[in-house]
C-alpha positions as CSV (number, residue, x, y, z in Angstrom):
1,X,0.0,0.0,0.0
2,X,2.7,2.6,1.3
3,X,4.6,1.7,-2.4
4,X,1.7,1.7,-4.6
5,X,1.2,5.5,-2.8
6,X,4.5,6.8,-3.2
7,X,4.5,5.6,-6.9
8,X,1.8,7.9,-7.4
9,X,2.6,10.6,-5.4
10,X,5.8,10.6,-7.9
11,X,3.4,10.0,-10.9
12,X,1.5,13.0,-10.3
13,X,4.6,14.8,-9.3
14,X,5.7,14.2,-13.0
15,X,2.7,15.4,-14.7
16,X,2.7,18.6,-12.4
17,X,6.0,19.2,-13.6
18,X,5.0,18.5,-17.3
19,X,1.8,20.5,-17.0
20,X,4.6,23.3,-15.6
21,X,6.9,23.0,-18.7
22,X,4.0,22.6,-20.9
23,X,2.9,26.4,-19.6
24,X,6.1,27.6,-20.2
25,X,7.0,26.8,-23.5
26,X,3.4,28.0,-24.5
27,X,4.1,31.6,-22.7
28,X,7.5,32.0,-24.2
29,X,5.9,31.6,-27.8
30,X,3.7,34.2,-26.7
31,X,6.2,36.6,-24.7
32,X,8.6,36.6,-27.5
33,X,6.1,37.7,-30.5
34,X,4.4,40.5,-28.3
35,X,8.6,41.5,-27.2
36,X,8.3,42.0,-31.2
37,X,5.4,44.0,-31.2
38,X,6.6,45.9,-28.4
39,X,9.9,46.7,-29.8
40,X,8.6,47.7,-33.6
41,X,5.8,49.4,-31.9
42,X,6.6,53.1,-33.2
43,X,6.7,51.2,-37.4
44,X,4.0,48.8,-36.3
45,X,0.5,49.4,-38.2
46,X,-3.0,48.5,-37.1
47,X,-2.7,45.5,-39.6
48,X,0.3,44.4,-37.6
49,X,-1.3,45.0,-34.9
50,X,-4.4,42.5,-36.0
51,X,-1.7,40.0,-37.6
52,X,0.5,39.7,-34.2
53,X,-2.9,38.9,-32.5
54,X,-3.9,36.4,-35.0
55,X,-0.5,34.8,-34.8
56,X,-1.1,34.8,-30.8
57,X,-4.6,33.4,-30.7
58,X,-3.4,30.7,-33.4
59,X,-0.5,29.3,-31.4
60,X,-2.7,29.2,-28.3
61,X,-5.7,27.3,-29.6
62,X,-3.7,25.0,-31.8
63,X,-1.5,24.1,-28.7
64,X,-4.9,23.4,-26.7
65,X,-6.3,21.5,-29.5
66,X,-3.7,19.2,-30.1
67,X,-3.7,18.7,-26.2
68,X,-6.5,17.6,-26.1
69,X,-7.1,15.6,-29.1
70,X,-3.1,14.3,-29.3
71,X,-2.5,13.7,-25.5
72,X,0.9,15.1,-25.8
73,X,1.8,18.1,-27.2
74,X,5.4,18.7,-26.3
75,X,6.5,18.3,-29.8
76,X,4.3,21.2,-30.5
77,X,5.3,23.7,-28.3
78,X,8.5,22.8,-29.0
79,X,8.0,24.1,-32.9
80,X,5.3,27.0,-31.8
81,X,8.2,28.7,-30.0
82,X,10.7,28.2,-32.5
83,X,8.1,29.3,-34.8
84,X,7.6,32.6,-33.0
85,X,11.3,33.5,-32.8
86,X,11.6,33.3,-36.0
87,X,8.3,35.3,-37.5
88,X,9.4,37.9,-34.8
89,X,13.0,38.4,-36.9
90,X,11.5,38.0,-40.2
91,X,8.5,40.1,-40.0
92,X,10.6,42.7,-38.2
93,X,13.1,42.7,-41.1
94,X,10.7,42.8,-43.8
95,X,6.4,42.6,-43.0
96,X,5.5,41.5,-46.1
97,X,7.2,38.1,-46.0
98,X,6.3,38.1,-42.3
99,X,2.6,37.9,-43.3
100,X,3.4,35.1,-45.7
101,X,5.1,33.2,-43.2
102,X,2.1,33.8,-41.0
103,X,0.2,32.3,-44.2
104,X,2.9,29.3,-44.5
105,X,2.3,28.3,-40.8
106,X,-1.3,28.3,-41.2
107,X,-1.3,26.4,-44.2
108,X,1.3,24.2,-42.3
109,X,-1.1,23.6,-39.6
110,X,-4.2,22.5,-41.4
111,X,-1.8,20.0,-43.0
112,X,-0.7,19.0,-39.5
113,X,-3.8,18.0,-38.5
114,X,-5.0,16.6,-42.2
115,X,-1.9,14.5,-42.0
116,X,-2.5,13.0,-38.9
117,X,-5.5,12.0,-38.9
118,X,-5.3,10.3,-42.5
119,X,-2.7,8.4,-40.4
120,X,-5.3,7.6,-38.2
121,X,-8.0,6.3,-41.0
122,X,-5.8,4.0,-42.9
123,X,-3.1,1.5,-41.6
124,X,-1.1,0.6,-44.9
125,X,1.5,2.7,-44.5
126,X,4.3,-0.1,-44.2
127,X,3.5,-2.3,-46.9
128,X,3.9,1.0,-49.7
129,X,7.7,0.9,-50.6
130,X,7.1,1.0,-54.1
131,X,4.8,4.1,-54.0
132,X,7.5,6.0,-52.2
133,X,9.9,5.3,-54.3
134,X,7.8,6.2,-57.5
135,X,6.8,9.6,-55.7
136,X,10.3,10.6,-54.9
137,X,11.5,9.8,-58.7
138,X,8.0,12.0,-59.6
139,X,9.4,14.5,-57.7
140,X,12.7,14.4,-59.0
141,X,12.2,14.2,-63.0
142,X,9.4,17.1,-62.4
143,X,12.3,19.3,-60.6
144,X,14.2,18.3,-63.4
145,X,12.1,19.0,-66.5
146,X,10.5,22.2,-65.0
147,X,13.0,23.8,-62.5
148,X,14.9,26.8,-62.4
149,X,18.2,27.3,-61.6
150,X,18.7,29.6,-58.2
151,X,22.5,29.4,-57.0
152,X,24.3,26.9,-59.0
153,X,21.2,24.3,-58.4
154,X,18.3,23.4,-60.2
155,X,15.4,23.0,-57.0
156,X,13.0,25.6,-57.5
157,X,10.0,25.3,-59.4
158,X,8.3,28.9,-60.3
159,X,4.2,29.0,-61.1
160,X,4.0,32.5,-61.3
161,X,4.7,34.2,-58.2
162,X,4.6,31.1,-56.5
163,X,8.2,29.3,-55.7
164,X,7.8,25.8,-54.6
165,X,11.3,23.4,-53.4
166,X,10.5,19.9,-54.3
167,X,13.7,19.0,-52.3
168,X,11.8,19.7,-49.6
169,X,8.9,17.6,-50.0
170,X,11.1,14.8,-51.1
171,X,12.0,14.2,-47.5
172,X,8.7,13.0,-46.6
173,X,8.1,10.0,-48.6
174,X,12.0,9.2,-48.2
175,X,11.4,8.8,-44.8
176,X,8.8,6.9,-45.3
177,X,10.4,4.6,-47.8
178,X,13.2,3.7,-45.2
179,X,10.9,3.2,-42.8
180,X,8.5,0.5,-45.0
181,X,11.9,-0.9,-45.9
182,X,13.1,-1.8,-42.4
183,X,9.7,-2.9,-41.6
184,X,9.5,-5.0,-44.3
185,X,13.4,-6.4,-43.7
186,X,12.9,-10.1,-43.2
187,X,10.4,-10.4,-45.8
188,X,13.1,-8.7,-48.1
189,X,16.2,-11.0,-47.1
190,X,13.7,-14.3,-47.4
191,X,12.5,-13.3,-51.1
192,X,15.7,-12.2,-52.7
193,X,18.2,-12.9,-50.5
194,X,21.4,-10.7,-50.4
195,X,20.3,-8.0,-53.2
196,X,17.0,-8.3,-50.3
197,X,19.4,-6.2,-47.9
198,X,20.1,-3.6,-50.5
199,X,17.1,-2.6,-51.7
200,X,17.2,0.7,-49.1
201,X,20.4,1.2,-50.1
202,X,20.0,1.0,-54.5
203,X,17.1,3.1,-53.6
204,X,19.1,6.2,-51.9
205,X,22.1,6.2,-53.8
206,X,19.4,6.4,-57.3
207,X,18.1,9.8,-55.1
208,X,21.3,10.4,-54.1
209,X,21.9,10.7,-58.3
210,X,19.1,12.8,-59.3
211,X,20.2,15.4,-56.1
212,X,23.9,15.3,-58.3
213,X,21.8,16.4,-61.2
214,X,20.1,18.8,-59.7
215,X,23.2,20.0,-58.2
216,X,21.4,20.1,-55.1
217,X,24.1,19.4,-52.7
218,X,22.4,20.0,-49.0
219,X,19.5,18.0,-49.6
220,X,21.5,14.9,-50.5
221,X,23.5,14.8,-47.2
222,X,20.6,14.8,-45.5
223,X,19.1,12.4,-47.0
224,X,22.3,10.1,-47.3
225,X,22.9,10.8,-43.3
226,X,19.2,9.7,-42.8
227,X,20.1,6.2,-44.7
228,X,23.3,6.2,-42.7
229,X,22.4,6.3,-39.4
230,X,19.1,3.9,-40.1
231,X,21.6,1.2,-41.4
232,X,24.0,1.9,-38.1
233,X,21.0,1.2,-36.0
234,X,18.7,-1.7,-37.1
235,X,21.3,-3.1,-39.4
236,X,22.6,-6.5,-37.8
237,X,25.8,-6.2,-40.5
238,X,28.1,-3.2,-40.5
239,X,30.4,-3.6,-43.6
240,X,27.5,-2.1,-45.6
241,X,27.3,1.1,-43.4
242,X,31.5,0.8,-43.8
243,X,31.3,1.1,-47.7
244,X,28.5,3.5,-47.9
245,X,30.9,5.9,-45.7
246,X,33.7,5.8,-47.9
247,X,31.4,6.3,-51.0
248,X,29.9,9.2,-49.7
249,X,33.8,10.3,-48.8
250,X,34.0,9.6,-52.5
251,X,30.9,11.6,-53.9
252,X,31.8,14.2,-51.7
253,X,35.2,14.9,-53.6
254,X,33.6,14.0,-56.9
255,X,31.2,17.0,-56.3
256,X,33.9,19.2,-55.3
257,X,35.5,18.6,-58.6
258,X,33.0,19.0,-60.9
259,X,30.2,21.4,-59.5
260,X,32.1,25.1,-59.3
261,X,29.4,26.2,-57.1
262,X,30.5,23.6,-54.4
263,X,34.3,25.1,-55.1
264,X,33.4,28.1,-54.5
265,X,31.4,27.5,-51.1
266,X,34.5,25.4,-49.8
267,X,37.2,27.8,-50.4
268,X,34.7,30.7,-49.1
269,X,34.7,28.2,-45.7
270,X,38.5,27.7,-45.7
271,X,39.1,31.7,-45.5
272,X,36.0,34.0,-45.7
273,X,38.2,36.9,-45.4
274,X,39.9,36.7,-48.3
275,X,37.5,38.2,-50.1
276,X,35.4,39.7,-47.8
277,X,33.4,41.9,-50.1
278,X,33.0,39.5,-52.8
279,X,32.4,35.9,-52.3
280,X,33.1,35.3,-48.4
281,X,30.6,39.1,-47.6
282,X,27.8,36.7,-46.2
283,X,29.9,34.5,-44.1
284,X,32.0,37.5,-42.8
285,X,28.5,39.5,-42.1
286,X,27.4,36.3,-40.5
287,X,30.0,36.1,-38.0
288,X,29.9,40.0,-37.2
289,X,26.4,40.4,-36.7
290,X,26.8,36.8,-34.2
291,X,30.3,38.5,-32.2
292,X,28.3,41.8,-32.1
293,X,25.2,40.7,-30.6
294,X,26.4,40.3,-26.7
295,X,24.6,37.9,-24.5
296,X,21.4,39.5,-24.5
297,X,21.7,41.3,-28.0
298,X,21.0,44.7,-29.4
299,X,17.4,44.5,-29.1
300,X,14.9,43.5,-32.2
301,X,14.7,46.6,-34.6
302,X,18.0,47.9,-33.0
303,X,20.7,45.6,-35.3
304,X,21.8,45.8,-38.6
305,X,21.0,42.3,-39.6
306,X,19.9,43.8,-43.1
307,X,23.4,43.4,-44.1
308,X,23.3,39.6,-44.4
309,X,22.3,38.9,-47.7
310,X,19.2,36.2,-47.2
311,X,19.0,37.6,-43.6
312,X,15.6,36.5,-43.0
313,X,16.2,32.7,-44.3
314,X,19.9,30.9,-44.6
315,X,21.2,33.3,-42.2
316,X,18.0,33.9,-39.7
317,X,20.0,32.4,-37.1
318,X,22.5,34.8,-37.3
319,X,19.8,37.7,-37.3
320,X,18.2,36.7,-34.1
321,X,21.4,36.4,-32.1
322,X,22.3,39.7,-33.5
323,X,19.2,41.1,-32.0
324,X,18.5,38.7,-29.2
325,X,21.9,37.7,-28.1
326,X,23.9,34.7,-27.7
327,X,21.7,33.0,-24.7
328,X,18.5,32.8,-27.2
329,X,21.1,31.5,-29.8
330,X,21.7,29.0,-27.4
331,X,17.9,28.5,-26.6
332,X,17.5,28.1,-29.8
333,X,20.0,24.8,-29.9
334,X,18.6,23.4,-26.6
335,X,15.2,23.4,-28.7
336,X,16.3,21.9,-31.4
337,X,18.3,19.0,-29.2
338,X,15.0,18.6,-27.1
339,X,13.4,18.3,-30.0
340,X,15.7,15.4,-31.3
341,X,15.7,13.9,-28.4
342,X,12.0,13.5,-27.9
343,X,11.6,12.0,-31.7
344,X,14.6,9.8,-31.0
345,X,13.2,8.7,-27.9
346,X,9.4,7.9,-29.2
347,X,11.6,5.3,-31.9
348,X,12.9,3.9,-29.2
349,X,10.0,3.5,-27.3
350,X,8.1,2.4,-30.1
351,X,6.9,-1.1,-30.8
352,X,5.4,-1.4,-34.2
353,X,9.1,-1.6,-36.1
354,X,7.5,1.0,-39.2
355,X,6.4,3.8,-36.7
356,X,10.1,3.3,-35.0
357,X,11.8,3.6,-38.0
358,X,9.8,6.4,-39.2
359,X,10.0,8.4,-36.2
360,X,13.8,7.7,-35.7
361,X,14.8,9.0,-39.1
362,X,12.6,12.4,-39.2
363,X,13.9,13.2,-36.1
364,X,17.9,12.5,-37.6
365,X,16.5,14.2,-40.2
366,X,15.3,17.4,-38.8
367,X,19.0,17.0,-36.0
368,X,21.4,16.7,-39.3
369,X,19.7,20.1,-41.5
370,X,19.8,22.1,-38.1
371,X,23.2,20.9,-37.9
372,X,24.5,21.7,-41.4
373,X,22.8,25.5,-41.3
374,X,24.3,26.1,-37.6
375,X,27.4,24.8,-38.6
376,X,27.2,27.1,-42.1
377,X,26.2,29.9,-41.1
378,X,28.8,30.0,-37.8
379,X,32.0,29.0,-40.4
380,X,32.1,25.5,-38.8
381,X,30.6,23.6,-42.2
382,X,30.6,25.1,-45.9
383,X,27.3,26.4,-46.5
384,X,24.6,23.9,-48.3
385,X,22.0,26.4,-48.7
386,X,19.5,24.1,-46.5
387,X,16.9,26.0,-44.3
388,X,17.0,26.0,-40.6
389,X,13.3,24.0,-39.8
390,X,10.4,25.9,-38.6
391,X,12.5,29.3,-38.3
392,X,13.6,30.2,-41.6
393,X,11.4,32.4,-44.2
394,X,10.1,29.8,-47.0
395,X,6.6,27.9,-47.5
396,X,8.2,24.8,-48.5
397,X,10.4,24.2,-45.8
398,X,7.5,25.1,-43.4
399,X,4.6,23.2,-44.9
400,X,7.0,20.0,-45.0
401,X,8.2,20.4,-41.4
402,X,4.9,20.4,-40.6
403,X,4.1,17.0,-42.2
404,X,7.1,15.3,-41.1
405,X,5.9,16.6,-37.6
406,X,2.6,15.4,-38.0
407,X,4.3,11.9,-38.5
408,X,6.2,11.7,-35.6
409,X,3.3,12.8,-33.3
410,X,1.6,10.0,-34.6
411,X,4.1,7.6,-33.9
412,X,3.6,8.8,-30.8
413,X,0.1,8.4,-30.4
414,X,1.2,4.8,-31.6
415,X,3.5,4.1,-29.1
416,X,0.9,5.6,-26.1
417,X,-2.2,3.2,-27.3
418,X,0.4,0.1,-27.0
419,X,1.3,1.4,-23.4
420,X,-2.6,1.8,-22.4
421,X,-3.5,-1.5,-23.8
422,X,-0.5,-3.7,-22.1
423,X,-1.2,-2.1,-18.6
């Protein structure tokens, strides 16, 4: 008796704390777009005005919504208040893309909610291998036959004002083609044997191809890391991870010698200040604007991020620790890690092998971009022209977080109906 009380004395305890935490995160979303009110207040219009509160209102019933209807909602908050920094910086350096982010998220949420609950209606998911796979070469020969060329890489698509990245919506069923694969593994192996194990892998390095002809460099290391760290974790033999790293050594220095865009971006890495008016001016802005901003930075509307070219996209992370210091910079990382960390930990807990494998590689997913922009846009990595998830300017990137979140609250939802029902 005295045990069974004490466990749920601790039980409650824990749900106290998570309710706490829960609060938090939600008031911080709100805090820091009303700081950005506050702070543009003498440039801020009664439109603003209206679209700040719409953006408050929407973060607050979509959090209690997907409370109650999801159970947990930690995964939310977690993108609401990354969300909100980053409108904040972006609508602050220019308003009208700050409206169509405003438009991008609520787009992105309807698909949230349409994309979980068709998850909910039909249970096929795992036995589709060959749809994703036809999807993602869709995707790719469309990109290819009617995209434009922005930066050295052919992965925009232009229908009128409208821009759409492809790339971006290529991670969706990639993930889910890796994670029908795995799921499918032993039925693989038992039907054709060795070439069984390699399907995945044929599969990834024929993306991997189309991302060389598309010169679309970012989106392929992703995508290869994803199919990297899948095969280090539910493959039972390693010499196939082993080879794939020294290929991708391989196609690594093979892109390096033959795109000059990828030349360029390395030697701008090596030194920035060799040319810093020329090609290394965003990298050397970049780093200013981050060794200027302090601890608690120079306030939003008080900084001169508008000197970053792309300020409000590649570089936002730069902008907002120019203008919000290094300790949001730093919040901003602890995010993304909890983040991570909560996706990683719902494929671990996970029983249903598709669901695990689907939840494990969105969230590598989502932890290798947000390295490869932090690492860009602080010198540490070349640049790869990938967006930083859910804070960047840009519809595609936001409408595709949003799905691939949708997916790993469901595996979630998965992975708390097993718990109920085995209590």
């Amino acid at each position: 008796m005295i045990r069974k009380s004490y466990v749920k004395k601790i039980d409650n305890k824990r749900v106290r704390h998570l309710r706490i935490a829960k609060f938090m995160l939600l008031l911080f979303s709100i805090l820091s777009i009303s700081l950005s009110l506050i702070y543009n207040v003498s440039n801020v219009s009664s439109n603003d005005v209206k679209t700040y509160f719409l953006l408050i209102v929407t973060i607050t019933l979509t959090t209690i919504l997907t409370e109650k209807l999801m159970k947990d909602n930690i995964l939310f908050l977690i993108i609401n208040m990354l969300f909100s920094i980053g409108v904040s910086i972006v609508y602050r350096l220019d308003p009208s893309v700050g409206k169509k982010q405003l438009i991008f998220y609520l787009v992105g949420i309807v698909l949230f909610f349409i994309t979980y609950f068709i998850l909910y209606r039909f249970n096929v998911w795992d036995k589709l291998i060959i749809f994703y796979f036809a999807i993602t070469i869709l995707l790719f020969v469309f990109t290819l036959i009617f995209g434009t060329w922005v930066g050295g890489a052919k992965n925009w698509i232009m229908i009128g004002p409208i821009s759409i990245q492809p790339s971006e919506f290529i991670k969706i069923p990639f993930v889910f083609f890796i994670a029908s694969f795995y799921s499918n593994y032993d039925k693989f192996v038992e039907k054709y044997k060795i070439l069984g194990r390699l399907i995945m892998t044929i599969g990834v390095y024929i993306f991997i191809g189309f991302f060389f002809l598309q010169r679309e460099l970012g989106t392929a290391i992703i995508c290869f890391g994803v199919m990297i760290f899948a095969q280090f974790t539910f493959e039972k033999d390693y010499k196939l991870i082993i080879v794939n790293v020294i290929l991708m050594i391989l196609g690594l220095i093979f892109a390096y010698k033959v795109m000059s865009h990828v030349q360029v971006r390395f030697n701008i890495w090596k030194n920035p200040f060799d040319d810093p008016k020329g090609g290394g001016y965003q990298i050397v802005q970049s780093l200013i604007a981050i060794s200027s901003a302090g601890l608690f930075g120079k306030g939003i509307g008080l900084g001169d991020p508008d000197f970053i070219p792309v300020a409000d996209s590649d570089f936002i992370f730069s902008s907002v620790i120019e203008e919000m210091g290094i300790f949001t910079g730093i919040a901003i990382m602890l995010l993304f890690l909890l983040l991570i960390y909560k996706g990683l930990q719902i494929g671990y807990k996970q029983k249903n092998t598709f669901y695990s494998v689907l939840a494990f590689s969105i969230s590598v997913m989502f932890g290798i971009q947000s390295l490869l922009i932090l690492g860009g846009v602080t010198n540490i990595t070349p640049l790869t022209g990938v967006t930083l998830p859910f804070l960047s300017a840009g519809g595609s990137s936001m409408i595709s977080g949003f799905i691939l979140l949708a997916c790993l609250q469901f595996a979630n939802r998965k992975e708390v109906e097993f718990e109920k029902r085995n209590k």
